[in-house]
KOLVO-338171 format. One record per residue: chain; residue in one letter; x, y, z of N, C-alpha, C, O in turn; residue number from 1. Coordinates in steps of 0.05 Angstrom, whole numbers. Example, Ala and Ser with C-alpha at 12.3 -4.5 7.8 and 13.67 -1.06 7.14 Angstrom:
BEGIN
(markol A; A; (264; -114; 156); (246; -90; 156); (264; -66; 156); (285; -66; 169); 1)
(markol A; S; (257; -45; 142); (273; -21; 143); (258; 1; 157); (268; 23; 161); 2)
//
This chain:
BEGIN
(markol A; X; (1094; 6086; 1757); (1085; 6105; 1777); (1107; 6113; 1797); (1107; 6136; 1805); 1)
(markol A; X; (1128; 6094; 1805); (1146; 6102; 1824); (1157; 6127; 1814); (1163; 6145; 1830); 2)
(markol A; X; (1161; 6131; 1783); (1181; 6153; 1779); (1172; 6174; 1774); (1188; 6189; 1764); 3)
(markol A; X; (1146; 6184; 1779); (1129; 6196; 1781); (1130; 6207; 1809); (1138; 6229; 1812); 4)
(markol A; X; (1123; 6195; 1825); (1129; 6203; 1861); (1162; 6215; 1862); (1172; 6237; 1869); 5)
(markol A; X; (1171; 6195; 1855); (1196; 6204; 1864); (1199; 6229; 1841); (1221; 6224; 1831); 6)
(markol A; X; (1191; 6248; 1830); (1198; 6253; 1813); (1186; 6292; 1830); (1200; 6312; 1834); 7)
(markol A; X; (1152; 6285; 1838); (1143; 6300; 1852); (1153; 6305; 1879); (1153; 6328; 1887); 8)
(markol A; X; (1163; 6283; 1894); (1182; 6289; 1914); (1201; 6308; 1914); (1204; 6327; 1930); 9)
(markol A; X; (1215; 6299; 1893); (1242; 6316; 1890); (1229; 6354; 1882); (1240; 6374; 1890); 10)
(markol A; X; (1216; 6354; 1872); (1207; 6382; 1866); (1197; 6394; 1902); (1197; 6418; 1907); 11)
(markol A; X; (1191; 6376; 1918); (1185; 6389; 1946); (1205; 6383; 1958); (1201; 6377; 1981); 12)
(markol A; X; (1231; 6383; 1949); (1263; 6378; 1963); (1262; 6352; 1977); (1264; 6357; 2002); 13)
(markol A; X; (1260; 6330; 1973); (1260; 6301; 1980); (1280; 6284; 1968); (1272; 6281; 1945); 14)
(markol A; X; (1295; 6276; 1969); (1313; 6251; 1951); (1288; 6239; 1935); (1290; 6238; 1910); 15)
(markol A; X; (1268; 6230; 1947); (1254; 6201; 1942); (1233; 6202; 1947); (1227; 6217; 1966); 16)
(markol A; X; (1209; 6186; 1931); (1184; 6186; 1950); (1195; 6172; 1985); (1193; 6182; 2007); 17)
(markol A; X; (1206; 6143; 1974); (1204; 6139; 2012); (1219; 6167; 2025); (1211; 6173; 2047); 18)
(markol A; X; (1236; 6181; 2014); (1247; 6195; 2039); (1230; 6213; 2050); (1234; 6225; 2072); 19)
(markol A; X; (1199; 6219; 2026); (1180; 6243; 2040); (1165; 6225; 2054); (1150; 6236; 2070); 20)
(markol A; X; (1165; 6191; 2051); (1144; 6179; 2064); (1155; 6181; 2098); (1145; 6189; 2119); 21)
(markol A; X; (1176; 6172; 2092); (1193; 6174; 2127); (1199; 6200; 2140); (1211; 6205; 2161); 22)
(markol A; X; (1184; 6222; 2117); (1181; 6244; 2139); (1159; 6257; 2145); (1156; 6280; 2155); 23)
(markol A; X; (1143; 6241; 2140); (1117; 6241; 2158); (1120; 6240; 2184); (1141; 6233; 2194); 24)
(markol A; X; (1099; 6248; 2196); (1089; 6243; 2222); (1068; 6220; 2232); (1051; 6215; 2215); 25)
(markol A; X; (1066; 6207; 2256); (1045; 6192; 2259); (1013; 6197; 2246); (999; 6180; 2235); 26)
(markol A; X; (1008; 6231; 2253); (994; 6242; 2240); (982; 6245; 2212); (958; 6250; 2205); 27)
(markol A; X; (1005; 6240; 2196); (998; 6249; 2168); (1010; 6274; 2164); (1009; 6283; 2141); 28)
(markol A; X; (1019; 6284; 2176); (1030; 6312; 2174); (1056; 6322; 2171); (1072; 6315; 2188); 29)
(markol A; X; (1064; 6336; 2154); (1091; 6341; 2141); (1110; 6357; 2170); (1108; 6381; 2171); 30)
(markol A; X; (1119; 6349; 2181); (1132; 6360; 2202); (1143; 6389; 2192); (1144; 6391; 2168); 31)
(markol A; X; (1154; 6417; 2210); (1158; 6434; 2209); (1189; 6431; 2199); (1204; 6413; 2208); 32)
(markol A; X; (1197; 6449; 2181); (1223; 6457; 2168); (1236; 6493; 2179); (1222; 6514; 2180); 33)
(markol A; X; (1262; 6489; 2184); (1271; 6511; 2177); (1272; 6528; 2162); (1274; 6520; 2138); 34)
(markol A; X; (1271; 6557; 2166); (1264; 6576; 2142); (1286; 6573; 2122); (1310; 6574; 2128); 35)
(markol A; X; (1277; 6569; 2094); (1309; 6558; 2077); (1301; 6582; 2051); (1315; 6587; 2031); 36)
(markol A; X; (1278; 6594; 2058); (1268; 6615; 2033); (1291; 6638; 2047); (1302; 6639; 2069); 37)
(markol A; X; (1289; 6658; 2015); (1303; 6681; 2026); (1283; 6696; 2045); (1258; 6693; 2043); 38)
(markol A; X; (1295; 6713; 2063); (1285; 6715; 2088); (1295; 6754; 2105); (1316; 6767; 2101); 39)
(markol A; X; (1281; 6759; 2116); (1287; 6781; 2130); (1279; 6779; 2168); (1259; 6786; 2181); 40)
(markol A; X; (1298; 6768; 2176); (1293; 6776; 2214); (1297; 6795; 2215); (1320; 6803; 2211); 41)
(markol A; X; (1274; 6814; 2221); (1280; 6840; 2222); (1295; 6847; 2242); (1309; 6866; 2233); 42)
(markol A; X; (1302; 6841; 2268); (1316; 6844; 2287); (1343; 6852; 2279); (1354; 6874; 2281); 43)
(markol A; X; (1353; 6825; 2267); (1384; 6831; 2254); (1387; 6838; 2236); (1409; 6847; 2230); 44)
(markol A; X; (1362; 6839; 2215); (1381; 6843; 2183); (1372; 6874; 2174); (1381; 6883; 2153); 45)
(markol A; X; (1352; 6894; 2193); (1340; 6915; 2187); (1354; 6932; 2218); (1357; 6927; 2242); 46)
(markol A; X; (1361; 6957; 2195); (1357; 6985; 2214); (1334; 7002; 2214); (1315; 6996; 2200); 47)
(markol A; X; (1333; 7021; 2228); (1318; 7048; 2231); (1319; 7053; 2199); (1340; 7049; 2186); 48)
(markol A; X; (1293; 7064; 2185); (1309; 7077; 2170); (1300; 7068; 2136); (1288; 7082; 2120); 49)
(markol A; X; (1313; 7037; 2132); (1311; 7023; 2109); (1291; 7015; 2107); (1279; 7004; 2126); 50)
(markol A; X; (1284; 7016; 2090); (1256; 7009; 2068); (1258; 6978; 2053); (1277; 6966; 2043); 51)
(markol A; X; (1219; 6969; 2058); (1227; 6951; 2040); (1200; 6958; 2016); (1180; 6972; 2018); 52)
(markol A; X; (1211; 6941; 1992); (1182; 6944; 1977); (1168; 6913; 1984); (1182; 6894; 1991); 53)
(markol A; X; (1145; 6912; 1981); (1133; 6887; 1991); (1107; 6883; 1961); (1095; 6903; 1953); 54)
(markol A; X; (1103; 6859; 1951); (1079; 6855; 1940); (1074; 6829; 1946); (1086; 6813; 1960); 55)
(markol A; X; (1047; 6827; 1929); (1032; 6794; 1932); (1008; 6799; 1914); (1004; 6823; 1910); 56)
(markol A; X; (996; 6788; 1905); (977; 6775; 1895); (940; 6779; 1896); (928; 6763; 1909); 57)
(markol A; X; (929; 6795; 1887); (936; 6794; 1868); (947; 6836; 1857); (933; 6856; 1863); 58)
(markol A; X; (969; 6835; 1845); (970; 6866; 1841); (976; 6886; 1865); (978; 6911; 1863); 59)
(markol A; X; (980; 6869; 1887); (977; 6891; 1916); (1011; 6895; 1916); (1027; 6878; 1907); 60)
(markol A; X; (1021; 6922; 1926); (1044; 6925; 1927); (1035; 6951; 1956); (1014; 6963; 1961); 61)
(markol A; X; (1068; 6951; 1975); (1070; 6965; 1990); (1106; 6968; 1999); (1124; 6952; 2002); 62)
(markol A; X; (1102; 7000; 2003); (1124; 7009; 2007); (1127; 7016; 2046); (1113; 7031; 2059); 63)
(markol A; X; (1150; 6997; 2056); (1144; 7007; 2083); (1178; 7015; 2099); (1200; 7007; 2093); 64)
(markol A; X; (1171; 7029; 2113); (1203; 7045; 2126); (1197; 7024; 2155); (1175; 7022; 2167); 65)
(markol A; X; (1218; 7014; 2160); (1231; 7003; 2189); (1243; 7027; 2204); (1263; 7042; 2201); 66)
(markol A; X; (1215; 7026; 2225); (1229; 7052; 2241); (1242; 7038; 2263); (1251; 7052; 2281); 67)
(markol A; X; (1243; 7007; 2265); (1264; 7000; 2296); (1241; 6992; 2307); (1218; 6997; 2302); 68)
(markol A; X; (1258; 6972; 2330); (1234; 6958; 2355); (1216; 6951; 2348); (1195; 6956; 2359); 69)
(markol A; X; (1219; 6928; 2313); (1197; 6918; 2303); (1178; 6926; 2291); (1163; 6911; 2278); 70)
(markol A; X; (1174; 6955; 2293); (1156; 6965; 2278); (1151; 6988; 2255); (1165; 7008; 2255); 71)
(markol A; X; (1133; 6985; 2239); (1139; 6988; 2208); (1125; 7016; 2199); (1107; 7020; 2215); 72)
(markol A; X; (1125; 7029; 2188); (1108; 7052; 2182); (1104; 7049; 2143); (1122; 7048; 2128); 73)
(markol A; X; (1076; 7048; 2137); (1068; 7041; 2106); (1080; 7077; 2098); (1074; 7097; 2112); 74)
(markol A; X; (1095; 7077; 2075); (1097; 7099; 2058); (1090; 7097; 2033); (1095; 7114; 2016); 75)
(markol A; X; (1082; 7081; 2029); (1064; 7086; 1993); (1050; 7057; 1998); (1059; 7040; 2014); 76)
(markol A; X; (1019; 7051; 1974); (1017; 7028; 1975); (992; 7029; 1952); (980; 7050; 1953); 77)
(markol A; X; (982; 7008; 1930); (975; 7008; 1919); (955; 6980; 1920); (963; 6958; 1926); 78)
(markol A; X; (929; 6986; 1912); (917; 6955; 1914); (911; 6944; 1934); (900; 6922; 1929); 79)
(markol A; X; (914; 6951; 1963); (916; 6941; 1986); (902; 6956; 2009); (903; 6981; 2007); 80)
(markol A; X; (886; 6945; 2034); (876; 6960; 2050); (897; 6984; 2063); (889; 7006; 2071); 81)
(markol A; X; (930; 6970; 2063); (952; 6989; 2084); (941; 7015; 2062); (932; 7013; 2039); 82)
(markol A; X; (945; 7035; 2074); (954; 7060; 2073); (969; 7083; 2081); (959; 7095; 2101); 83)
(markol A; X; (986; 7091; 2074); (1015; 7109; 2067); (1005; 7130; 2111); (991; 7149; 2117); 84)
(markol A; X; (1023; 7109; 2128); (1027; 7130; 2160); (1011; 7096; 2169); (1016; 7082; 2189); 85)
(markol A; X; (999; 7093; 2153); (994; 7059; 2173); (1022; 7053; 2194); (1045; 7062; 2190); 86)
(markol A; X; (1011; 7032; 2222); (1043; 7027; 2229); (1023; 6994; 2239); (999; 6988; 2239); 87)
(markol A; X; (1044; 6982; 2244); (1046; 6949; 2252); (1069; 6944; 2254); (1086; 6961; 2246); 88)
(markol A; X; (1080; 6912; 2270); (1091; 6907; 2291); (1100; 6879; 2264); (1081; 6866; 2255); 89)
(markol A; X; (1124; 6872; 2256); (1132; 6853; 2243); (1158; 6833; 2250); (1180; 6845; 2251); 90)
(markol A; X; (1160; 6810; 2252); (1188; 6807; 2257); (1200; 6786; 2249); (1221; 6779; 2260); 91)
(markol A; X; (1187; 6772; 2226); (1207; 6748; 2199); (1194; 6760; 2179); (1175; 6774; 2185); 92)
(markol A; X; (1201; 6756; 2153); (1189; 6768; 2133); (1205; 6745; 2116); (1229; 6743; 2113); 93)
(markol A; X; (1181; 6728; 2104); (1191; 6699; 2088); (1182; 6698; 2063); (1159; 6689; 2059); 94)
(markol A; X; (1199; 6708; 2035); (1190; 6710; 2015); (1174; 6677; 2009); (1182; 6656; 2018); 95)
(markol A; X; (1154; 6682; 1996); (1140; 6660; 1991); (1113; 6655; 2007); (1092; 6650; 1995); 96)
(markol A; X; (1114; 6656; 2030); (1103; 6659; 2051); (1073; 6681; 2061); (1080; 6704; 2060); 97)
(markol A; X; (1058; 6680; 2066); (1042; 6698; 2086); (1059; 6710; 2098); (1079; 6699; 2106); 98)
(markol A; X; (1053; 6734; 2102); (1061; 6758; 2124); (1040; 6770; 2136); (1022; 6785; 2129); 99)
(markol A; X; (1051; 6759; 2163); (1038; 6768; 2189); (1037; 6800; 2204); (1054; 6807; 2220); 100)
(markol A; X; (1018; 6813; 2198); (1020; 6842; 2208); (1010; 6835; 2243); (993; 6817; 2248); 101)
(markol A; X; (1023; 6851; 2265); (1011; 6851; 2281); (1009; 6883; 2294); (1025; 6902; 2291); 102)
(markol A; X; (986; 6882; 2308); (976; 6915; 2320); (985; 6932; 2298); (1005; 6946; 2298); 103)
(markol A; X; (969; 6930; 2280); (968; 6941; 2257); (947; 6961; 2266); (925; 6954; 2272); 104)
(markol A; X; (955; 6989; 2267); (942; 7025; 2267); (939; 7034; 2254); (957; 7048; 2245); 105)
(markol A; X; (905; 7037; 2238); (889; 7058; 2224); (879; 7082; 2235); (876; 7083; 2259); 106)
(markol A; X; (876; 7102; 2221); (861; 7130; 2233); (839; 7109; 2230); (834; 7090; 2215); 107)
(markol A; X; (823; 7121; 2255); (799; 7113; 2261); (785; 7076; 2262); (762; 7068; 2264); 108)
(markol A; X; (808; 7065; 2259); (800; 7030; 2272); (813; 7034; 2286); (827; 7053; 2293); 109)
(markol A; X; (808; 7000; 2299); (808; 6987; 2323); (837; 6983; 2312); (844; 6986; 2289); 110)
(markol A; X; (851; 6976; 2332); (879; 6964; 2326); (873; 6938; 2314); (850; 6930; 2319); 111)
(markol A; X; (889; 6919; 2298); (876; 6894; 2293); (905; 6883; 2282); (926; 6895; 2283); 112)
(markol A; X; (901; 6851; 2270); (921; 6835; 2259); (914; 6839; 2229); (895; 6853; 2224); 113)
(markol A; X; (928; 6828; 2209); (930; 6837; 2190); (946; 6808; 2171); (967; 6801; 2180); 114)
(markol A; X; (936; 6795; 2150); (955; 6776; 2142); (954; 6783; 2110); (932; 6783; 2098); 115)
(markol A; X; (981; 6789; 2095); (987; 6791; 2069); (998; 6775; 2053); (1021; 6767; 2057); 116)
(markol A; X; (981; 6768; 2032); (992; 6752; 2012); (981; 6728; 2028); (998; 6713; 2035); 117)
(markol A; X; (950; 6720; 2036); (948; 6694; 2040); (952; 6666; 2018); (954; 6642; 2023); 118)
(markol A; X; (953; 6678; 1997); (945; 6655; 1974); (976; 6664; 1963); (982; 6687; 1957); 119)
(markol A; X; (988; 6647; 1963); (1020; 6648; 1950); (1041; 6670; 1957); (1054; 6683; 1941); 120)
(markol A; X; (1042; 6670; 1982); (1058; 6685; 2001); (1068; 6715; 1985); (1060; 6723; 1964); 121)
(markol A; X; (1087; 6727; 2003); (1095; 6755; 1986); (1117; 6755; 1979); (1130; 6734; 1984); 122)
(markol A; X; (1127; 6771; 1967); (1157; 6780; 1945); (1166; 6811; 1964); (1152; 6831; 1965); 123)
(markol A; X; (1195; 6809; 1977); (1201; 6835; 1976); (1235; 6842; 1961); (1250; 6831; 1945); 124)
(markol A; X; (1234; 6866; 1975); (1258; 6879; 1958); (1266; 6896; 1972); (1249; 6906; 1986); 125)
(markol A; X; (1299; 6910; 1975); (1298; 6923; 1991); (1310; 6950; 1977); (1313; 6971; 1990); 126)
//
């Protein structure tokens, strides 16, 4: 059985079972990691301008333009509630990950939050 743990360890980036056991918390809880997925801060790594393509699961895909100051305008989208002049407010974008829409703007809703790709995070592209 040890080589078995240690075996599943290592597939969640661990040397060892003890080394995932010693990184627990008192809790039980896997303490927080730095973002090590490929990654977009939109701050630094996006202009005005550039586009990304975005999908997730199941079949949803969306095309969105970075107009600056965080926020996003949908230009195509398939499968998915966004639709093409949608805008929301974004600012890590973590392949693998959920993505967090915020003050996300429909004709005719409420402003609201928005989360994509809950079940096996999203894929983008630029």
């Amino acid at each position: 059985m040890p080589w078995t743990l240690n075996t599943l360890a290592s597939f969640i980036g661990f040397a060892d079972f003890d080394a995932f056991c010693r990184s627990l918390t008192d809790d039980g809880e896997v303490p927080s990691n730095p973002v090590t997925n490929r990654h977009v801060n939109v701050k630094d790594d996006l202009t005005a301008g550039d586009e990304l393509t975005l999908s997730w699961q199941p079949g949803r895909l969306c095309r969105v333009r970075y107009l600056g100051n965080l926020q996003f305008q949908v230009v195509a989208s398939v499968a998915t509630r966004l639709q093409p002049n949608d805008r929301f407010q974004c600012s890590l974008i973590i392949e693998g990950e959920p993505l967090f829409l915020t003050n996300l703007q429909q004709p005719g809703r409420p402003v609201t939050n928005y989360v994509c790709g809950r079940n096996g995070g999203i894929r983008f592209e630029r």
